[in-house]
MMTF fields as JSON, N, C-alpha, C and O atoms, coordinates in Angstrom:
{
  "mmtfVersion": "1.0.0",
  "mmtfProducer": "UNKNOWN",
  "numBonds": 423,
  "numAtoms": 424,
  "numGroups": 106,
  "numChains": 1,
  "numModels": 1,
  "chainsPerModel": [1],
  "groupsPerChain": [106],
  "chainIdList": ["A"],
  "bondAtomList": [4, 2, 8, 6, 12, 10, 16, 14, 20, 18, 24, 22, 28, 26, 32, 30, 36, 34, 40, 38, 44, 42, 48, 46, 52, 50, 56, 54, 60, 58, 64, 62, 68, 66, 72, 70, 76, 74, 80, 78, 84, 82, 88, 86, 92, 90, 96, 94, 100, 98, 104, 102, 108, 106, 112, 110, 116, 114, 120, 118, 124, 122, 128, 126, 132, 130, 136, 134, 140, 138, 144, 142, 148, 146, 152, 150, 156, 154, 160, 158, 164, 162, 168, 166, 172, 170, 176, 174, 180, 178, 184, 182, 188, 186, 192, 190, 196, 194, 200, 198, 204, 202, 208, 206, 212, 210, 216, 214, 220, 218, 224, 222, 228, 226, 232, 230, 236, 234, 240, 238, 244, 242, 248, 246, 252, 250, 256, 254, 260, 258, 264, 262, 268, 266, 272, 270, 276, 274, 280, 278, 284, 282, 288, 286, 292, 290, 296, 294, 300, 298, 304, 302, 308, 306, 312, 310, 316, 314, 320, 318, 324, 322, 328, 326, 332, 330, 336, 334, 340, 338, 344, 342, 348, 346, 352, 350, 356, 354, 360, 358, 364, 362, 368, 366, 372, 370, 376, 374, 380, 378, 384, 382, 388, 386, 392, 390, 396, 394, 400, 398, 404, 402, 408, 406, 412, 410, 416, 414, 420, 418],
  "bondOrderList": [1, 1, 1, 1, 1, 1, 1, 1, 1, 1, 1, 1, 1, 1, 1, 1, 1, 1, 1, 1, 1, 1, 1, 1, 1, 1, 1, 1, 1, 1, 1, 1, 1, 1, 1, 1, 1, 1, 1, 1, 1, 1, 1, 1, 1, 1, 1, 1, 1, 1, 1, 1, 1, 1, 1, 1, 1, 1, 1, 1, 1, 1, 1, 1, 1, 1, 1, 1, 1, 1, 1, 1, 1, 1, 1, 1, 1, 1, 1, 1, 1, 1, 1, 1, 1, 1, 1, 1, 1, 1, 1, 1, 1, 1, 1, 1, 1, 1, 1, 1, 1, 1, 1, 1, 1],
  "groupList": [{"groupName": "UNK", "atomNameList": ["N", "CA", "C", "O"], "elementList": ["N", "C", "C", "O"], "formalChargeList": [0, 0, 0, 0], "bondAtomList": [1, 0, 2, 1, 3, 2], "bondOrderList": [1, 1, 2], "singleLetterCode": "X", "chemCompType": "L-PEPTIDE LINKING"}],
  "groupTypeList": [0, 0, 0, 0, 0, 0, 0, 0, 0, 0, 0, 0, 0, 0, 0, 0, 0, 0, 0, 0, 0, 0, 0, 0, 0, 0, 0, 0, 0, 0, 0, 0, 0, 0, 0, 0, 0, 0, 0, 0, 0, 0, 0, 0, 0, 0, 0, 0, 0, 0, 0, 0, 0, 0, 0, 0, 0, 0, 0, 0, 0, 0, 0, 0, 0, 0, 0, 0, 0, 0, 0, 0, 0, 0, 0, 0, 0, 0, 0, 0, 0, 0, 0, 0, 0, 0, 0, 0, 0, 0, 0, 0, 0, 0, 0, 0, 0, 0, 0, 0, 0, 0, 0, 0, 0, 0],
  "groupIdList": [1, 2, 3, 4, 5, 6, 7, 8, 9, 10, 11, 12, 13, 14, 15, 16, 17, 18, 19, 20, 21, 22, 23, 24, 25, 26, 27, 28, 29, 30, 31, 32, 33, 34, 35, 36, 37, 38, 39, 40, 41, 42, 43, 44, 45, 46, 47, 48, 49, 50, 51, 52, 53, 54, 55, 56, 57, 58, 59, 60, 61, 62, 63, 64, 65, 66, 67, 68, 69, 70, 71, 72, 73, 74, 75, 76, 77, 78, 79, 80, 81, 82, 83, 84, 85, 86, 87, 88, 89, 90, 91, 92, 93, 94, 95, 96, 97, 98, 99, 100, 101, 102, 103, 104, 105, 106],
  "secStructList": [7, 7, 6, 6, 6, 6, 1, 7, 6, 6, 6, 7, 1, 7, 3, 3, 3, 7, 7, 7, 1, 7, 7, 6, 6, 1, 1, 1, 1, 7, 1, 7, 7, 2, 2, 2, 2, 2, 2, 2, 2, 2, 2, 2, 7, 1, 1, 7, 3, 3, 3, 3, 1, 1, 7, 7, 4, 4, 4, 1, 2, 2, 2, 2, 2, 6, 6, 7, 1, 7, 3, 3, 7, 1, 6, 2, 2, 2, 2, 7, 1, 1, 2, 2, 2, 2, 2, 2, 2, 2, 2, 2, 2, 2, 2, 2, 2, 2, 2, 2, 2, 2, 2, 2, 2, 7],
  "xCoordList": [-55.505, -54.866, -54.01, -54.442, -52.996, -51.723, -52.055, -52.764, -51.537, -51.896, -51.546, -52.241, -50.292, -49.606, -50.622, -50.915, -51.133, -52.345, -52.773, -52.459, -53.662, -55.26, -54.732, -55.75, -53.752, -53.113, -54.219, -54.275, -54.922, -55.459, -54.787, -55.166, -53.924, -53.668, -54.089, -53.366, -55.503, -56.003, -55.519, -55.312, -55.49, -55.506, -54.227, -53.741, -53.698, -52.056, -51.158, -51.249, -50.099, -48.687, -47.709, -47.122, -47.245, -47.004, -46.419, -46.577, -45.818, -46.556, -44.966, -44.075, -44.624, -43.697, -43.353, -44.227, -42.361, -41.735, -41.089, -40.037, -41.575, -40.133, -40.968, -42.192, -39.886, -38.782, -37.575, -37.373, -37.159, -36.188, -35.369, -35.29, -34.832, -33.762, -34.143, -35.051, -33.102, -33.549, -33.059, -32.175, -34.161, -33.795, -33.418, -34.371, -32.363, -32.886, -33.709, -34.16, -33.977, -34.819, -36.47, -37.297, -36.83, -38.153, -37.786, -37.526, -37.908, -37.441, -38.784, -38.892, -40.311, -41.192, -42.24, -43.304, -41.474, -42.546, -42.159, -42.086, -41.892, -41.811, -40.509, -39.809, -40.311, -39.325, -38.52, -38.938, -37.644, -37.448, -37.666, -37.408, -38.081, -38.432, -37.38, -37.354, -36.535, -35.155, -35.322, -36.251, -34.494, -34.316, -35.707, -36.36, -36.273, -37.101, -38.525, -39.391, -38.426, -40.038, -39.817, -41.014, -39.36, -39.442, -39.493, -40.062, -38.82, -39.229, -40.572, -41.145, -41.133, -42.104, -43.417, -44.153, -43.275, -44.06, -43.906, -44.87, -42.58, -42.837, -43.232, -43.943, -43.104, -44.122, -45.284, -45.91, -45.969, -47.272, -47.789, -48.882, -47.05, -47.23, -48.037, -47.646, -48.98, -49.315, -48.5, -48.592, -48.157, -47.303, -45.98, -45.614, -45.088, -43.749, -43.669, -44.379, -42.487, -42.39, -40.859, -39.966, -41.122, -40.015, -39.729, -40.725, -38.489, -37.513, -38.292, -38.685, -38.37, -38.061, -37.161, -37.295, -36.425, -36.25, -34.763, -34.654, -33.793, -32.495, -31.676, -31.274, -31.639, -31.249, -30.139, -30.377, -28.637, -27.939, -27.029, -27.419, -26.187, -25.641, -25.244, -25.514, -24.467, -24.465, -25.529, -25.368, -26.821, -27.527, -28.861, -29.91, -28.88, -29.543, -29.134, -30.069, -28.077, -27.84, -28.754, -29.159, -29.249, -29.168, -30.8, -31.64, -31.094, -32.877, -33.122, -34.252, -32.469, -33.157, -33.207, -33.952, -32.232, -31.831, -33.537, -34.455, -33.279, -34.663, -36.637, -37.83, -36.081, -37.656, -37.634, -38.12, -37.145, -37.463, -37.369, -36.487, -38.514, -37.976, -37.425, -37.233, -36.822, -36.824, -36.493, -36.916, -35.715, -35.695, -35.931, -35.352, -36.624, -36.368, -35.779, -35.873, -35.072, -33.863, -33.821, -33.916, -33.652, -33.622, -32.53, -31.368, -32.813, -31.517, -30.329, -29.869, -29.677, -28.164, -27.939, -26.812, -28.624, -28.701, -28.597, -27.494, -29.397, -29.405, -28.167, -27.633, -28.003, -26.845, -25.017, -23.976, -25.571, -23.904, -23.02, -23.57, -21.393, -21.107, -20.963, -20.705, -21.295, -21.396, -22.74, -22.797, -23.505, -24.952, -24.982, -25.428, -24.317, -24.212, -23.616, -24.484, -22.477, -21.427, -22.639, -22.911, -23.222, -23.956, -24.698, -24.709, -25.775, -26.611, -26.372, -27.194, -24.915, -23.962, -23.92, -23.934, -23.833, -23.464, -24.457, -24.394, -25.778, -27.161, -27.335, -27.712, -26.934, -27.767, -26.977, -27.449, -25.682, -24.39, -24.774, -24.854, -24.984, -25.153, -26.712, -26.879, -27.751, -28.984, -28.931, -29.543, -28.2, -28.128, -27.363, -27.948, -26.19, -25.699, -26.332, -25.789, -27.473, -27.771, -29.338, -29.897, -29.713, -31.046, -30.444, -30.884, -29.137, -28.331, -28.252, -29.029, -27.619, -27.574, -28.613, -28.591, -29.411, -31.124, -31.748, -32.242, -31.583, -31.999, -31.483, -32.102, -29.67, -29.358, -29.786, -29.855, -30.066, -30.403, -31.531, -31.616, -32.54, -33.972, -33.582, -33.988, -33.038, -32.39, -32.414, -31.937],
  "yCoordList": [-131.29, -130.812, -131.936, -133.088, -131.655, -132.462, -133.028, -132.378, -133.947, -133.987, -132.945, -132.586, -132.111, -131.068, -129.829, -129.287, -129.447, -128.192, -128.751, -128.325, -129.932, -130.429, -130.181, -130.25, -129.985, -130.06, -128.325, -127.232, -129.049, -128.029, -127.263, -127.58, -126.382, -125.314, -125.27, -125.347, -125.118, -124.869, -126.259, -126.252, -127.231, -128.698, -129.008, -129.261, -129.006, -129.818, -128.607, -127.482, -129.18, -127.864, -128.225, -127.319, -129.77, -129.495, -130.712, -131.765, -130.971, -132.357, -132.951, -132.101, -134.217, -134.876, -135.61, -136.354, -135.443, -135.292, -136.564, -136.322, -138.022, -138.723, -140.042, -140.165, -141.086, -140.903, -139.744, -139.59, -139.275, -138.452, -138.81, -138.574, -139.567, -140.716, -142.544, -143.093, -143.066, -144.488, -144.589, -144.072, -145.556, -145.87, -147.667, -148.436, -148.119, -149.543, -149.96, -151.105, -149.077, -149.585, -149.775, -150.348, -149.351, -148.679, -148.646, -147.734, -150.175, -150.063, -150.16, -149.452, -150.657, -150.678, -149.32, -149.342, -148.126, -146.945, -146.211, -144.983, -146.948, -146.14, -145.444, -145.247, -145.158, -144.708, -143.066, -142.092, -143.327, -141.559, -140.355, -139.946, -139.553, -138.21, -137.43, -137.03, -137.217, -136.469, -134.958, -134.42, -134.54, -132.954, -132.5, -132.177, -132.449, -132.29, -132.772, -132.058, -133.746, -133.915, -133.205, -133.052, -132.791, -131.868, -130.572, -129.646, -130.589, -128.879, -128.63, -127.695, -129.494, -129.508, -129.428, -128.478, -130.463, -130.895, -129.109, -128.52, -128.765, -127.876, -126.723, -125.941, -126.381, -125.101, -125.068, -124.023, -126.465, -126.453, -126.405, -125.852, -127.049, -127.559, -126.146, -125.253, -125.703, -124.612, -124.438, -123.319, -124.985, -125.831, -126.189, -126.8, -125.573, -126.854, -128.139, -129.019, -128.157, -129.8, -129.87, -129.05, -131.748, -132.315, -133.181, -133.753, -133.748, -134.296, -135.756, -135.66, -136.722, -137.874, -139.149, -139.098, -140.101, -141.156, -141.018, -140.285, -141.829, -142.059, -140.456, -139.921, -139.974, -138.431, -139.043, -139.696, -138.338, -138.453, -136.925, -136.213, -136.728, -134.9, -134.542, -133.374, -135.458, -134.637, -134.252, -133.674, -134.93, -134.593, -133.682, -133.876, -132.644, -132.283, -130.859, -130.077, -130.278, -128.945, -128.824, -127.707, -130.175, -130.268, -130.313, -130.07, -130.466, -130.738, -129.678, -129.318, -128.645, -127.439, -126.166, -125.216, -126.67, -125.841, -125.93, -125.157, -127.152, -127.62, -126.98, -127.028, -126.596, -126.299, -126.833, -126.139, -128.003, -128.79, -127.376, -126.52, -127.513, -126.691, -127.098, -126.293, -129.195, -129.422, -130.858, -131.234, -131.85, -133.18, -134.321, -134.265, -134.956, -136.692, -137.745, -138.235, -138.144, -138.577, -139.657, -139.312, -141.127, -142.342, -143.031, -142.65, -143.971, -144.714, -143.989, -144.121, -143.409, -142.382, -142.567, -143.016, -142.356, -142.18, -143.818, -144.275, -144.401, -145.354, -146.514, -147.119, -146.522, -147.145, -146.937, -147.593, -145.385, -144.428, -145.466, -145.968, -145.861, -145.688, -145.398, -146.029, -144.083, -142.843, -141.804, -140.651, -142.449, -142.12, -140.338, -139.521, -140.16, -138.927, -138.072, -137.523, -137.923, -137.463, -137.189, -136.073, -138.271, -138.126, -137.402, -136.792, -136.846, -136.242, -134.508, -133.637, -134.282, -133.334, -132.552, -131.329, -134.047, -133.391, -133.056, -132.117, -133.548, -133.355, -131.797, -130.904, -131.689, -130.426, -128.739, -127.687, -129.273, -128.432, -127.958, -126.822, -129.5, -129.066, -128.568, -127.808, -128.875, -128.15, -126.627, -125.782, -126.148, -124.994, -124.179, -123.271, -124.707, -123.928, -123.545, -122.796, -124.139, -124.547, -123.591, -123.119, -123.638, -122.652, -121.107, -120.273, -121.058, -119.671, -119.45, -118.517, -119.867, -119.819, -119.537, -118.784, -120.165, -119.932, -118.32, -117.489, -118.215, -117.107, -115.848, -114.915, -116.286, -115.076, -114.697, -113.554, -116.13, -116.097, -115.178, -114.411, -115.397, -114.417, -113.088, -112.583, -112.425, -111.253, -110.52, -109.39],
  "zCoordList": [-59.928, -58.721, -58.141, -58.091, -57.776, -57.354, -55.387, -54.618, -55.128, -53.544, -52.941, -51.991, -53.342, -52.293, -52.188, -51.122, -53.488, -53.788, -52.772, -51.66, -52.95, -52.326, -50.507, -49.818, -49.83, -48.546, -48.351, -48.915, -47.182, -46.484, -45.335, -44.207, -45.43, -44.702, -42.865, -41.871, -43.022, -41.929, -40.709, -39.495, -41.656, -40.938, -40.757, -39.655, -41.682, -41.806, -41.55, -42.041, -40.503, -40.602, -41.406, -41.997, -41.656, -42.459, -43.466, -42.849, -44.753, -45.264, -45.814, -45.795, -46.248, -46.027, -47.592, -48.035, -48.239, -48.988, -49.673, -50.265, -49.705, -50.569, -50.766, -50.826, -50.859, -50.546, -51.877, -53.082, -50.629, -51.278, -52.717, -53.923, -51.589, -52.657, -52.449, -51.824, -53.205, -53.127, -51.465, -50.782, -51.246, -49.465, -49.21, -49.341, -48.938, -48.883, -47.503, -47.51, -46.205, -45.139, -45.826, -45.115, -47.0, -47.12, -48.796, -49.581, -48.92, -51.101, -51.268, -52.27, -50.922, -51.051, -51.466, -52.085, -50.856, -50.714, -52.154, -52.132, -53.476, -54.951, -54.934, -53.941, -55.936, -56.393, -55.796, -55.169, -56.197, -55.663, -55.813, -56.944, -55.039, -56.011, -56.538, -57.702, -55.71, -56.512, -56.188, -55.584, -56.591, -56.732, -56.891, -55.899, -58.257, -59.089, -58.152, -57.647, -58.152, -57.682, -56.367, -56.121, -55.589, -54.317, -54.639, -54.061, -55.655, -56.178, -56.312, -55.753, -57.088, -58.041, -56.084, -55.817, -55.357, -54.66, -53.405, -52.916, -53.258, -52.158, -53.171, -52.541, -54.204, -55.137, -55.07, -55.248, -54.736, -54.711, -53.577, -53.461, -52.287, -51.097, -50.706, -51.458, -49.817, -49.357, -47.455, -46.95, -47.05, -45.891, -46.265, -47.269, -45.01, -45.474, -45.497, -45.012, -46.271, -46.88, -46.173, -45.962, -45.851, -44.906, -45.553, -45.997, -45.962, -47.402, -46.515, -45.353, -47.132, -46.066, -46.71, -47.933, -46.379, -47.093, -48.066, -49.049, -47.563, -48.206, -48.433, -49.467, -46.93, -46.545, -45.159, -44.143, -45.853, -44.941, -45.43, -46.355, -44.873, -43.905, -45.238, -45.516, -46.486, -47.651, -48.913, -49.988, -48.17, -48.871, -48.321, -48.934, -47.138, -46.774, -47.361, -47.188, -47.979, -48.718, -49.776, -50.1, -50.543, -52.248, -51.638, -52.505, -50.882, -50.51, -49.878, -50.209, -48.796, -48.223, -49.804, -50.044, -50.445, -52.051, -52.771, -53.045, -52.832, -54.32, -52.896, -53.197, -51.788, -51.32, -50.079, -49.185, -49.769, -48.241, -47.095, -47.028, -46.344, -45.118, -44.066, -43.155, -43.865, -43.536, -43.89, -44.983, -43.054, -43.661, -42.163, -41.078, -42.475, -41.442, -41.896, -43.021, -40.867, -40.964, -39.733, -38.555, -40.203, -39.4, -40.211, -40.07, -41.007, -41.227, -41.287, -40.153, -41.832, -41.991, -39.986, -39.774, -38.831, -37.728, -37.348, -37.047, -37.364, -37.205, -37.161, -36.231, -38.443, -39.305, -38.822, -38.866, -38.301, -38.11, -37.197, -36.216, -37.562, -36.371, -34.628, -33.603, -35.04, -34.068, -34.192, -34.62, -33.793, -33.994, -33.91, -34.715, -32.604, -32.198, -33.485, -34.164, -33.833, -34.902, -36.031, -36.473, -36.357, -37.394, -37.327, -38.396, -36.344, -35.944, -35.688, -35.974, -35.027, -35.292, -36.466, -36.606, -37.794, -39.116, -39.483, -40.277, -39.172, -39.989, -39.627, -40.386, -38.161, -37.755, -38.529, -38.96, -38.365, -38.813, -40.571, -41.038, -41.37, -42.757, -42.965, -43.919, -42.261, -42.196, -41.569, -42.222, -40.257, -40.086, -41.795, -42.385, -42.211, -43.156, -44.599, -45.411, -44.756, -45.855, -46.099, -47.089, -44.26, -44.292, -44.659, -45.451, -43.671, -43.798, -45.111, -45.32, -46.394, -47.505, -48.437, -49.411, -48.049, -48.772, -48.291, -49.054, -47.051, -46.354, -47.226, -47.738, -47.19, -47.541, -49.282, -49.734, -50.156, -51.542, -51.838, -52.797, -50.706, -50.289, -50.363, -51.41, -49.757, -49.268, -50.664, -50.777]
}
């Protein structure tokens, strides 16, 4: 049984995903999972799964796609220029991306 199975339902709402991609704030926490290991992790997850780790606005399509119901998001924010703008884009390419999935359901 995988950690995501072993995720008790009753207890946890819901369980956290990465790092996504390579992160340099956080090179310590292993390697990346990628597409693939988020697939693999929200199929099993009994709870949604939240992308975490080396996630910025063009890559929150390719992660709500592979399962994420959801992503956290600090450095890309952090880092921005325009902290705000960035935060804009996260929410903009996450609204479009749930819409898309939704309608794939349908």
């Amino acid at each position: 049984m995988t950690e995501a199975e072993a995720i008790d339902a009753a207890v946890v709402d819901y369980a956290l995903a990465g790092p996504a991609f390579e992160t340099a704030s956080k090179p310590g926490y292993g390697p990346e999972i990628g597409r693939k290991g988020l697939i693999e992790i929200a199929r099993a997850a009994p709870v949604p799964v939240l992308a975490i780790g080396g996630i910025n606005a063009a890559r929150v399509g390719e992660l709500i796609a592979a399962g994420a119901a959801g992503v956290a998001v600090m450095g890309a924010v952090m880092r921005a220029a325009d902290p705000a703008r960035e935060v804009r884009a996260l929410i903009a390419t996450l609204r479009g991306a749930r819409s898309i999935r939704v309608r794939e359901r349908d």
